[in-house]
KOLNUVO-281419 format. One line per 2 residues: number of its first residue (from 1); their letters; for each residue x, y, z of N, C-alpha, C. Coordinates in Angstrom, 1 decimal. Example, Ala and Ser with C-alpha at 12.3 -4.5 7.8 and 13.67 -1.06 7.14 Angstrom:
1> as> 13.2:-5.7:7.8:12.3:-4.5:7.8:13.2:-3.3:7.8; 12.8:-2.2:7.1:13.7:-1.1:7.1:12.9:0.0:7.9
END
This chain:
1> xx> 40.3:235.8:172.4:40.9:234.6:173.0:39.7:233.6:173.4; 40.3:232.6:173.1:38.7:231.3:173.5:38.7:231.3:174.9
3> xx> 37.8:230.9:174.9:37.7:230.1:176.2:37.8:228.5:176.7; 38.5:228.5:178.0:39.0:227.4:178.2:37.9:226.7:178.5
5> xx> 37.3:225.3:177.9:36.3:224.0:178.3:37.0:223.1:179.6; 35.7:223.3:180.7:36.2:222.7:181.7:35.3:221.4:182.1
7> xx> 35.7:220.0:182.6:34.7:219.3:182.7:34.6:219.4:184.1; 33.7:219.6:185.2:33.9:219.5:186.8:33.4:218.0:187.0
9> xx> 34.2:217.1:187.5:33.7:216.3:188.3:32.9:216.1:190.0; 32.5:215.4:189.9:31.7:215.0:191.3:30.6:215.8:192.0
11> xx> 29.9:216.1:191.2:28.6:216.6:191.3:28.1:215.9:192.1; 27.0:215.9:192.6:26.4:217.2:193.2:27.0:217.2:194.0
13> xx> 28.2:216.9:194.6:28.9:217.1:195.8:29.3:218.7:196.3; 29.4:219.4:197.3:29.6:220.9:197.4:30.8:221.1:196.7
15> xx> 31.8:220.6:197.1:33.4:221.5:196.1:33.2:221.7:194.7; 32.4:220.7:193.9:32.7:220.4:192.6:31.4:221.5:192.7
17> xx> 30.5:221.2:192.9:29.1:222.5:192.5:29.9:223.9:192.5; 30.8:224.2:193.9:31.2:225.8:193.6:32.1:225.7:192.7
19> xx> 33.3:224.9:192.6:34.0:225.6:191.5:33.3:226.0:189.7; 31.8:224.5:190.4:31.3:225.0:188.9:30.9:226.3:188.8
21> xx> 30.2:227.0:189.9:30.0:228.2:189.8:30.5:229.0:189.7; 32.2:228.8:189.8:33.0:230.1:189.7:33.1:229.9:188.5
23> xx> 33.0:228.8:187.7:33.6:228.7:186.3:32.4:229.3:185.2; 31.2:229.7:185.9:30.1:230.0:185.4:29.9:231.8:185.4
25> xx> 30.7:232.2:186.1:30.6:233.6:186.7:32.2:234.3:186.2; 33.2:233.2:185.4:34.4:233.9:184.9:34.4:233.6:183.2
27> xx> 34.6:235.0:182.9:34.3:234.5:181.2:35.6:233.8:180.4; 36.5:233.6:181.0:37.8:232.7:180.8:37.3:231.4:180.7
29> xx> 36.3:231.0:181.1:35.9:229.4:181.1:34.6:229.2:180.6; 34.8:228.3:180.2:33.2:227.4:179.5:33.3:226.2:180.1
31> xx> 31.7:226.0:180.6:31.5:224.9:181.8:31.1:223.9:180.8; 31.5:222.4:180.5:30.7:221.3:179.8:29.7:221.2:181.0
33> xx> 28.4:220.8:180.3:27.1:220.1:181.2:27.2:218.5:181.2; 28.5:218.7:181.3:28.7:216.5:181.8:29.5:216.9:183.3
35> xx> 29.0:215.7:184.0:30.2:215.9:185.6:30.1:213.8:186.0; 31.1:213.6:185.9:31.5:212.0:186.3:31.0:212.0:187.8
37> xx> 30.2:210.9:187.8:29.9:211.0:189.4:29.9:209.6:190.0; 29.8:209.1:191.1:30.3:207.9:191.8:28.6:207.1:191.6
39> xx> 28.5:205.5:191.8:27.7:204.8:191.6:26.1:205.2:192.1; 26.6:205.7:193.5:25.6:205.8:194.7:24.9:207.0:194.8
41> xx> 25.0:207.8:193.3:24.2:208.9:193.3:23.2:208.5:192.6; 21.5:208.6:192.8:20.5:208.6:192.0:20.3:209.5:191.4
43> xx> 20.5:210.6:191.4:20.2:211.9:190.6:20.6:211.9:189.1; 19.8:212.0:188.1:20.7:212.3:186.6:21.3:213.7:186.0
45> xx> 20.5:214.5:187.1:20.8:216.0:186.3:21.0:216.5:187.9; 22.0:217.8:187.9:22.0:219.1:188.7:22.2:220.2:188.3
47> xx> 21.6:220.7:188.9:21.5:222.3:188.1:22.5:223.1:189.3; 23.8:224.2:188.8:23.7:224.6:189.8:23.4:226.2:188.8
49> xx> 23.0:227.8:189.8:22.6:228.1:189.5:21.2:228.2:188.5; 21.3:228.1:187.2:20.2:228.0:186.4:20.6:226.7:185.3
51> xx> 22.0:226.8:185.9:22.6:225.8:184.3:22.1:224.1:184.7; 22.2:223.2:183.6:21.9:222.0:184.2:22.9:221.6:183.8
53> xx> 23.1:220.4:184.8:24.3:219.6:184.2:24.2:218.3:184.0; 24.4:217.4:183.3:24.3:215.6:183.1:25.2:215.1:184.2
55> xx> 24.4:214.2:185.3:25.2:213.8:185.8:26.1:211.8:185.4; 27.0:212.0:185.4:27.3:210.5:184.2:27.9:209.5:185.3
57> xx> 27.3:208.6:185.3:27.6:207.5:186.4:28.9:206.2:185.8; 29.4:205.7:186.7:30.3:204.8:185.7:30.3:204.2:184.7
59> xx> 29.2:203.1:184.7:28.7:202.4:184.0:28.7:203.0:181.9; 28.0:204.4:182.3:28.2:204.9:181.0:29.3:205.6:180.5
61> xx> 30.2:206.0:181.7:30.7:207.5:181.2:32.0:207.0:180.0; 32.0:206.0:179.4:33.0:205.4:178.7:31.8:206.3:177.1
63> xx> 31.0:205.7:177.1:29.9:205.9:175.9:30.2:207.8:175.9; 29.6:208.0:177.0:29.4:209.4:176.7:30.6:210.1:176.7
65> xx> 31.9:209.9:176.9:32.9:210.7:177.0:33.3:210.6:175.6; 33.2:209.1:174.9:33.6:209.5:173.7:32.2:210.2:172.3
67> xx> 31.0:210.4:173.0:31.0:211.5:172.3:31.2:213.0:172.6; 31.3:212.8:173.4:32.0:214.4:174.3:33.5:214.6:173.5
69> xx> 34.4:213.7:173.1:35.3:213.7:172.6:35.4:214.3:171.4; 34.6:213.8:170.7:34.0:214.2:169.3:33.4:215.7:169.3
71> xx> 33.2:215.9:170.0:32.5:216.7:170.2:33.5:218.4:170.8; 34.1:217.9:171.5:34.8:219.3:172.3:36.3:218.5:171.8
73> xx> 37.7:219.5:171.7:38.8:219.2:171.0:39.6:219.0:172.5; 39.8:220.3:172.8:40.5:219.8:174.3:39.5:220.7:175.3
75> xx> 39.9:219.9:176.3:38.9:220.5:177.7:39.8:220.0:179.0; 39.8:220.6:179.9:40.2:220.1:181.6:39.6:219.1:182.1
77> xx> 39.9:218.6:182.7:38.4:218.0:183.9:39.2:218.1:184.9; 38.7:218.5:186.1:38.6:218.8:187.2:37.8:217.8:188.3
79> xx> 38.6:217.2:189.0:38.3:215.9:189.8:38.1:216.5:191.6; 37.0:216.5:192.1:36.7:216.6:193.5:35.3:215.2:193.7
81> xx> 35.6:214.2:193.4:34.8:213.4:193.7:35.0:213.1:195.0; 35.6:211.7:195.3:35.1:210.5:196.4:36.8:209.9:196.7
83> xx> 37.2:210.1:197.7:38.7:209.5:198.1:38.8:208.2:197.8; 37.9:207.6:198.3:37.7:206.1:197.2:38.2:205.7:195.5
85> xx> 37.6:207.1:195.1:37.6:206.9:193.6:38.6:207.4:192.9; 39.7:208.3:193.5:40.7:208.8:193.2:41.6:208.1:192.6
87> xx> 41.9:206.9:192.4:42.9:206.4:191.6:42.2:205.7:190.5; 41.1:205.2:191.0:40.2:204.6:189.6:39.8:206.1:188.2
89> xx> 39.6:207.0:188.6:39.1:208.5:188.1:40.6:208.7:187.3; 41.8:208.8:188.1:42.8:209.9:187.3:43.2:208.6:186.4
91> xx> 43.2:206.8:186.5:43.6:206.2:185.4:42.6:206.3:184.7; 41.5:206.9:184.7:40.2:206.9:183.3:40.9:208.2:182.9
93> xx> 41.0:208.9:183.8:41.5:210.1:182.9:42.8:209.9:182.1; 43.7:209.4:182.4:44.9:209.0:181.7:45.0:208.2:180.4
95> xx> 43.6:207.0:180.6:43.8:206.4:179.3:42.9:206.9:178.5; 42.2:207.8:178.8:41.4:208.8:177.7:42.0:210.2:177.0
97> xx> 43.6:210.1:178.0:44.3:211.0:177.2:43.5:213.0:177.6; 42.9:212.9:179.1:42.3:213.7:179.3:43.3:214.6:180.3
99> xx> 43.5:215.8:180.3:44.6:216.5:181.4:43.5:217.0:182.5; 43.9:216.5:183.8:43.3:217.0:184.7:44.1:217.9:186.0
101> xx> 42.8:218.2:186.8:43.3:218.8:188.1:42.7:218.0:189.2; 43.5:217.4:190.2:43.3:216.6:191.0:43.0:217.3:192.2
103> xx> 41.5:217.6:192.8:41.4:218.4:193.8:41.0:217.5:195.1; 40.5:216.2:194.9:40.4:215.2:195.8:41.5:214.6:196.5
105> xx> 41.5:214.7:197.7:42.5:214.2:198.6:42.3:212.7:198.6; 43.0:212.6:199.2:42.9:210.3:199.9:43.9:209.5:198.6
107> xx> 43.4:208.5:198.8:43.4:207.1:197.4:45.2:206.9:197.4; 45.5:206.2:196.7:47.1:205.8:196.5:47.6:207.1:196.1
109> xx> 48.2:208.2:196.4:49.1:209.1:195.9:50.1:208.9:195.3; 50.9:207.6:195.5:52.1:207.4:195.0:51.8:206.7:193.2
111> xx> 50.8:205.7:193.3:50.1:205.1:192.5:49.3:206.1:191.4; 48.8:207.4:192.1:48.0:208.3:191.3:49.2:208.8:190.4
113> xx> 50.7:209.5:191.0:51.5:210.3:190.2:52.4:209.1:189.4; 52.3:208.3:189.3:53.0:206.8:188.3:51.7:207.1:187.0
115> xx> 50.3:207.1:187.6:49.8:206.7:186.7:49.4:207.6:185.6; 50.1:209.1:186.0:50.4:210.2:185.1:51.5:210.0:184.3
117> xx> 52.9:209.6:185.0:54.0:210.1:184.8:54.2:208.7:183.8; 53.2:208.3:183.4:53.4:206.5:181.9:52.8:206.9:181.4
119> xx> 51.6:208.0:181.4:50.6:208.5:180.3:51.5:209.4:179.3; 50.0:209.5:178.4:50.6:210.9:177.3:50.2:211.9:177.8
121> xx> 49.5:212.3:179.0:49.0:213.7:179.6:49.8:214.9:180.9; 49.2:215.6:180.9:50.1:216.2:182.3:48.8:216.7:183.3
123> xx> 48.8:216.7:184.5:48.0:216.5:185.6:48.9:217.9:186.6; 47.6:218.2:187.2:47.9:219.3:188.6:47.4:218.2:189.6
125> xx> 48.5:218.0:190.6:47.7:217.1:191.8:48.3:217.8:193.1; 47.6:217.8:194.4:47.2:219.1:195.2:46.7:218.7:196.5
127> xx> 47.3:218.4:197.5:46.4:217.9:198.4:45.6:219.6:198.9; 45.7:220.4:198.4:45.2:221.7:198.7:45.3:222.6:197.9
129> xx> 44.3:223.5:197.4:44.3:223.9:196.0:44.5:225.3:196.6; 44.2:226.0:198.1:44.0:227.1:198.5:45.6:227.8:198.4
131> xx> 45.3:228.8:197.4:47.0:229.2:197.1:47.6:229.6:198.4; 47.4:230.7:199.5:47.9:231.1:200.6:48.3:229.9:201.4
133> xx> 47.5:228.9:201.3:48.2:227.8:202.5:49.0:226.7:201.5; 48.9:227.1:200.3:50.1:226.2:199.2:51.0:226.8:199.5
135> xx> 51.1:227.9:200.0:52.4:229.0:200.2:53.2:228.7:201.2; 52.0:228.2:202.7:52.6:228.2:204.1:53.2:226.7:204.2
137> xx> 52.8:225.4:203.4:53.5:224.4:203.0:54.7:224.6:202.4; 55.1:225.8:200.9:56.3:226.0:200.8:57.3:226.6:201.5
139> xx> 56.7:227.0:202.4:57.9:227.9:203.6:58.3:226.7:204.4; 57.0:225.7:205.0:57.3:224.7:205.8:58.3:223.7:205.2
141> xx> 58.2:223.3:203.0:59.2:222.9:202.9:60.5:223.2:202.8; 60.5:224.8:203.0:61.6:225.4:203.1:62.5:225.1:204.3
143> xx> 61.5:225.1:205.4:62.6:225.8:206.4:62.9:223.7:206.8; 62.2:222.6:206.3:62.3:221.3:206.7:63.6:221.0:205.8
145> xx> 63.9:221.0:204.7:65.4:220.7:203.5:66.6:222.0:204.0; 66.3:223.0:204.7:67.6:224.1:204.8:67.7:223.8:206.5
147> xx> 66.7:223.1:207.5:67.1:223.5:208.6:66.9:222.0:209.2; 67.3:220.5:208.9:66.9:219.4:209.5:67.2:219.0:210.7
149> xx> 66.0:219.1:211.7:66.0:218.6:213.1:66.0:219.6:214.0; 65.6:220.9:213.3:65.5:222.0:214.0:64.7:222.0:215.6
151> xx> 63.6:221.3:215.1:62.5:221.2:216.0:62.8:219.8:217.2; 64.4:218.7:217.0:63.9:218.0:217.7:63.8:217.9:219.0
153> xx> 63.3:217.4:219.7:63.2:217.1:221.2:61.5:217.8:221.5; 61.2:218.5:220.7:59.9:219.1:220.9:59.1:217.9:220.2
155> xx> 57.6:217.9:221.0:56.4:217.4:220.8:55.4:218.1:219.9; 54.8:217.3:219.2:53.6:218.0:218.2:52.7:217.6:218.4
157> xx> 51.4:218.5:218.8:50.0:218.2:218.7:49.3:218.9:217.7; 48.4:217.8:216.5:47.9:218.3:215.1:46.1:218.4:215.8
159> xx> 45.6:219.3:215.3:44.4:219.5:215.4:43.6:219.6:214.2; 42.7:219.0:213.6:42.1:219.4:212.1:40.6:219.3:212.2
161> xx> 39.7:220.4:211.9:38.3:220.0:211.6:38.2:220.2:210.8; 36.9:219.3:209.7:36.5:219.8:208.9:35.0:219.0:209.1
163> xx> 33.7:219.2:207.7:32.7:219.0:207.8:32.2:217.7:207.8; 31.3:217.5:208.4:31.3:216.1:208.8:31.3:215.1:207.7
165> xx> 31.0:215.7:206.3:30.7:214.8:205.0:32.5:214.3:204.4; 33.4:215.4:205.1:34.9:214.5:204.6:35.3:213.5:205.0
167> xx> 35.6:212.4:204.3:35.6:211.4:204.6:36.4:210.9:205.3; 37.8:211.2:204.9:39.5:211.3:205.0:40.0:211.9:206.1
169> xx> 41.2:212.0:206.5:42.1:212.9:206.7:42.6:214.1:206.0; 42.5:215.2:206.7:43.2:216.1:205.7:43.9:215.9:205.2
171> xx> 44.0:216.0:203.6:45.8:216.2:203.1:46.7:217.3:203.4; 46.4:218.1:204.0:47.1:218.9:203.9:48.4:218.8:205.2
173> xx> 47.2:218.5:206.7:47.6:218.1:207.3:48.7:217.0:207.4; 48.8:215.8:206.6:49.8:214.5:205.9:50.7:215.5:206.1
175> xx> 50.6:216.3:204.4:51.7:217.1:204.3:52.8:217.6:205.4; 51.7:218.5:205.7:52.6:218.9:207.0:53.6:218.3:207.7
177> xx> 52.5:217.5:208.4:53.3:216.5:209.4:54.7:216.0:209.3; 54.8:215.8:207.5:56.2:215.4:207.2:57.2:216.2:207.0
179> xx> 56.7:217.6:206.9:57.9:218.5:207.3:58.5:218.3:208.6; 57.2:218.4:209.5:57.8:218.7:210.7:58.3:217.2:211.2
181> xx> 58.4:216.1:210.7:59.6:214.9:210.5:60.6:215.1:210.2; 60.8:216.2:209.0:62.1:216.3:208.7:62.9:217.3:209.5
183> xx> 61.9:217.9:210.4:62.7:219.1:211.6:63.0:218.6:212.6; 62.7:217.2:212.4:63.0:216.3:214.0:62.2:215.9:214.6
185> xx> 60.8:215.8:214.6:59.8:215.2:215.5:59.0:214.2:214.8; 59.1:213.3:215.7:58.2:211.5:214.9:57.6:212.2:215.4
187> xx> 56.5:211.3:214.4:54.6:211.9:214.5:54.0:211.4:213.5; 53.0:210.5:213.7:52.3:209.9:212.6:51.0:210.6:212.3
189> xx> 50.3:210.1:211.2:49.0:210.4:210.4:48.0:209.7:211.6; 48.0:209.1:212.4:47.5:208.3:213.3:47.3:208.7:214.6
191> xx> 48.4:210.1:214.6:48.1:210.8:215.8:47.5:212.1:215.7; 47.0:212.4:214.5:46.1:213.6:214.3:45.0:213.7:215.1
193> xx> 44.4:214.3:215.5:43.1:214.6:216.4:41.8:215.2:215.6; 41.5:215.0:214.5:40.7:214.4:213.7:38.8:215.4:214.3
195> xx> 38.1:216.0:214.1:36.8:216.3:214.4:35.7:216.1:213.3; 34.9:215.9:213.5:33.8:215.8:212.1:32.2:215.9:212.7
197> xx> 32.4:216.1:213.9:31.0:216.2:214.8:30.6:217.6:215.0; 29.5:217.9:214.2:29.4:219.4:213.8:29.0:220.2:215.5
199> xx> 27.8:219.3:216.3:27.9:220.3:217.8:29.1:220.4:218.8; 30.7:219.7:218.5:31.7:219.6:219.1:32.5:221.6:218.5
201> xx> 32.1:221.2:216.9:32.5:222.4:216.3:32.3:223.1:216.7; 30.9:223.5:216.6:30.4:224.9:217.1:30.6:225.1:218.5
203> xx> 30.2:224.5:219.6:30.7:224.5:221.1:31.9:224.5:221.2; 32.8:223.6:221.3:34.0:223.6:221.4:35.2:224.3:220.6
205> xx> 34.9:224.3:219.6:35.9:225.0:218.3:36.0:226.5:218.2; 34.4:226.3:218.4:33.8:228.3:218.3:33.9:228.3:216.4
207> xx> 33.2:227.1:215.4:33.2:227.2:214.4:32.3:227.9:214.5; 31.7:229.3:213.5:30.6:229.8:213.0:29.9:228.2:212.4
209> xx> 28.2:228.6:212.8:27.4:227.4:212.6:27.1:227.9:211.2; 27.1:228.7:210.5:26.7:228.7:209.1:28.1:227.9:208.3
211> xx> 28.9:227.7:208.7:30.3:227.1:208.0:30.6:226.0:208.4; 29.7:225.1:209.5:29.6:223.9:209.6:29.7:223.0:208.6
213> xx> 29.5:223.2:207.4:29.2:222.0:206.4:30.2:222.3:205.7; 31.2:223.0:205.6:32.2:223.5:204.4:33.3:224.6:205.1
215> xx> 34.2:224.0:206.1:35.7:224.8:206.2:36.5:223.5:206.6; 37.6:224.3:207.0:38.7:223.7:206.9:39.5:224.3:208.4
217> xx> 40.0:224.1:209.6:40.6:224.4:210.7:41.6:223.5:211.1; 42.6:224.3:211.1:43.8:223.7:211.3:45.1:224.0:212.5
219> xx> 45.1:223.2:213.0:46.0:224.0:214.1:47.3:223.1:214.9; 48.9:223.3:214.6:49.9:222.8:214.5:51.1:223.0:215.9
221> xx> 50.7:222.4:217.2:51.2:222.7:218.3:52.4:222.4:218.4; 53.8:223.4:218.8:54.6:223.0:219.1:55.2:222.9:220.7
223> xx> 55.5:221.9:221.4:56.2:222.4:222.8:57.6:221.6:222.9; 58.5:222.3:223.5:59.6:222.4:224.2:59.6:221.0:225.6
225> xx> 60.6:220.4:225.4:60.9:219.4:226.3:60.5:219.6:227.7; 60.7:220.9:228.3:60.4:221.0:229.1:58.8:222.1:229.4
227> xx> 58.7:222.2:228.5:57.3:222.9:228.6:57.8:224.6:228.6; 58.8:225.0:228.1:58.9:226.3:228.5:58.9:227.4:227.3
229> xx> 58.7:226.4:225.8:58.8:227.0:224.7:57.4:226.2:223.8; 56.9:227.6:223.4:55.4:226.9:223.1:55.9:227.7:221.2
231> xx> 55.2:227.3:220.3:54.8:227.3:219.1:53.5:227.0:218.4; 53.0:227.8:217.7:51.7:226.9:216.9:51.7:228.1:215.7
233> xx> 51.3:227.0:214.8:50.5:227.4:213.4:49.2:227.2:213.6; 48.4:228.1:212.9:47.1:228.0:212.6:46.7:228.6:211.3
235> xx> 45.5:227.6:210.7:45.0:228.4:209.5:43.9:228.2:209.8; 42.6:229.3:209.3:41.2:228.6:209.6:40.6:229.0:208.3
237> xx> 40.2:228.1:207.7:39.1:228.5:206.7:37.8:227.9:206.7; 36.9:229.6:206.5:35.3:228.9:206.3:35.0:229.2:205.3
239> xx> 34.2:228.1:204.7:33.4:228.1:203.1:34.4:227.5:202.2; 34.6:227.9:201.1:35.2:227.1:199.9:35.8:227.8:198.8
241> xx> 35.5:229.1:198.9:35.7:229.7:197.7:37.2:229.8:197.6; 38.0:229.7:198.9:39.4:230.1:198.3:40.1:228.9:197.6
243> xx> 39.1:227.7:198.1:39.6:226.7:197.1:39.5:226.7:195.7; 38.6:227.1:195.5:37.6:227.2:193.7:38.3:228.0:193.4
245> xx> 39.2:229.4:193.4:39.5:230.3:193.4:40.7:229.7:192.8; 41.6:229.0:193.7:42.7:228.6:193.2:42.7:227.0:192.4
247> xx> 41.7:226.7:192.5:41.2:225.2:191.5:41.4:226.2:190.0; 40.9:227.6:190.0:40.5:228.6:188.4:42.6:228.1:187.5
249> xx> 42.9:229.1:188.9:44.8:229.3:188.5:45.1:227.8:188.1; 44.8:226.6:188.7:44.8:225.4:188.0:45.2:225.2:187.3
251> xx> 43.7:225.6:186.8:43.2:225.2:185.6:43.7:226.1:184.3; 43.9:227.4:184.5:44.8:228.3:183.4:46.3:227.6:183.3
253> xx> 46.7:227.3:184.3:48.1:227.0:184.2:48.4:225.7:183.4; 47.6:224.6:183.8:47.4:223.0:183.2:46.9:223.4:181.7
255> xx> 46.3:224.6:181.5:45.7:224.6:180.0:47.1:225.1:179.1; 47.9:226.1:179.8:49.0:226.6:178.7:50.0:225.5:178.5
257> xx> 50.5:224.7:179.7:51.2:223.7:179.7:51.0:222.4:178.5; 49.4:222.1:178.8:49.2:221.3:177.6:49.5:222.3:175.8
259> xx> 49.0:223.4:175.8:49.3:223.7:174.9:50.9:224.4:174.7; 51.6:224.1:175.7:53.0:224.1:174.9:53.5:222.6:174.6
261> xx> 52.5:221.3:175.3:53.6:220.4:174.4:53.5:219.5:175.7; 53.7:219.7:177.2:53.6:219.0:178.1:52.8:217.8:177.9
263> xx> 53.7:216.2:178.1:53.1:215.6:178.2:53.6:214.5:179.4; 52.6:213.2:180.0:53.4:212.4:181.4:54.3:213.4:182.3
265> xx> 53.7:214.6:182.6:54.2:215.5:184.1:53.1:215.8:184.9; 53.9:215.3:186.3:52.9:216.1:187.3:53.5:217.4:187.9
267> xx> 52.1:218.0:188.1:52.7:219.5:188.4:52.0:219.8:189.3; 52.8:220.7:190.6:51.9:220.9:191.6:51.5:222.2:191.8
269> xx> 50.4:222.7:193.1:50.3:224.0:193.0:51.7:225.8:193.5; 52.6:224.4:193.7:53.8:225.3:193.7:53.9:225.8:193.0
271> xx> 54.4:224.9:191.6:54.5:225.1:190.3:53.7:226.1:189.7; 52.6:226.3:190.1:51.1:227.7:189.9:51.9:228.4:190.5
273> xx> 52.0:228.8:191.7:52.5:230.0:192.1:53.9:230.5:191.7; 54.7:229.2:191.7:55.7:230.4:190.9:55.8:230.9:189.7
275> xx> 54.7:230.6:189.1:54.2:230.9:187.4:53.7:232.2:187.9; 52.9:232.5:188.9:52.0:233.9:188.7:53.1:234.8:189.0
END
């Protein structure tokens, strides 16, 4: 069996460097040495491991993609750039006829899945690629469409840290939030409580300081009108790998799809898990 050609976007950024590394350490995949990267990087090359990679800045990546085209028949690319660049990236990908995985959060989401669903390609888009908490979203959209307003009269407090370099709001968090709208509690994106200050983390959070630069902490308060019924979710993740991990399942699943014929669908990581 071949192996699947992956292109990773957003070098030298951390998400995109580890998934490259996982894609370098699983013999299912072949890593292209090209990665699309945003204006404001000076660097031309990164190596991660021992491999180098090209890093391709806007200006050219029109030139060099079509010889990359010429060159490799079909390949993935894998998008963890810049929340900024997320809708500019998946229409390059679309009118190059390129299938991707959309691992970057932010940008127009409604505008990102239109600008799939007019193409000739099919896209994985994800505000969270970590399959166990894709899971704890499908329970949440379970119990939000079979149980509406379950929750109301209760109050919600969202808590989310992550490293100081994210730019955004969690997506995942978004997500959430809107279940628990549909169980009956207003609550906006605007009332999240937001952290990015790494000595608040470690003091206050009790984040391990080696995972300062790269987790994800989450935490979903529920209380009772009168204070007498308490609820919370929590998920805490440190480092990245369970993202890259399930960025791999992605990317197997986006590859069979294109090769049965899928074309203009978006697919999410639900969709992955009820495949495995």
């Amino acid at each position: 069996m071949s192996r699947i050609k992956v292109m990773v976007n957003g070098m030298p950024g951390n998400m995109a460097a580890n998934v490259a590394t996982h894609i370098l350490n699983d013999s299912r995949f072949e890593l292209i040495p090209i990665s699309l990267t945003g204006p404001e990087i000076s660097e031309k090359e990164h190596k991660v491991a021992s491999f180098n990679i090209r890093l391709v800045h806007p200006v050219e990546r029109e030139v060099v993609l079509l010889e990359l085209k010429k060159k490799e028949n079909l390949f993935i690319s894998v998008d963890y750039t810049h929340p900024s660049a997320v809708n500019t990236n998946a229409q390059f990908f679309c009118d190059n006829f390129l299938p991707f995985v959309m691992g970057t959060t932010g940008g127009d989401r409604k505008k990102l899945e239109e600008a799939v669903l007019s193409s000739g390609i099919c896209a994985i888009i994800a505000p969270n690629m970590a399959k166990q908490i894709v899971g704890f979203q499908a329970m949440m959209e379970y119990a939000a469409k079979t149980f509406p307003g379950l929750f109301s009269g209760y109050t919600l407090t969202v808590k989310e840290s992550h490293q100081k370099g994210k730019a955004d709001t969690s997506g995942t968090a978004r997500a959430i939030i809107g279940y628990f709208n549909k169980l009956g509690i207003p609550f906006s994106e605007q009332q999240i409580i937001m952290e990015r200050d790494p000595e608040n983390q470690k003091i206050k959070w009790g984040i391990p300081e080696e995972f300062l630069k790269g987790h994800g902490w989450h935490t979903y308060t529920l209380a009772s009108e009168d204070k007498t019924v308490k609820f919370e979710f929590t998920h805490n993740i440190n480092g990245r790998d369970i993202y890259a991990v399930g960025t791999l399942d992605a990317i197997l699943f986006l590859h069979r799809k294109v090769l049965e014929g899928a074309q203009g669908r978006v697919f999410s990581m639900i969709d992955v898990l009820n495949e495995k």
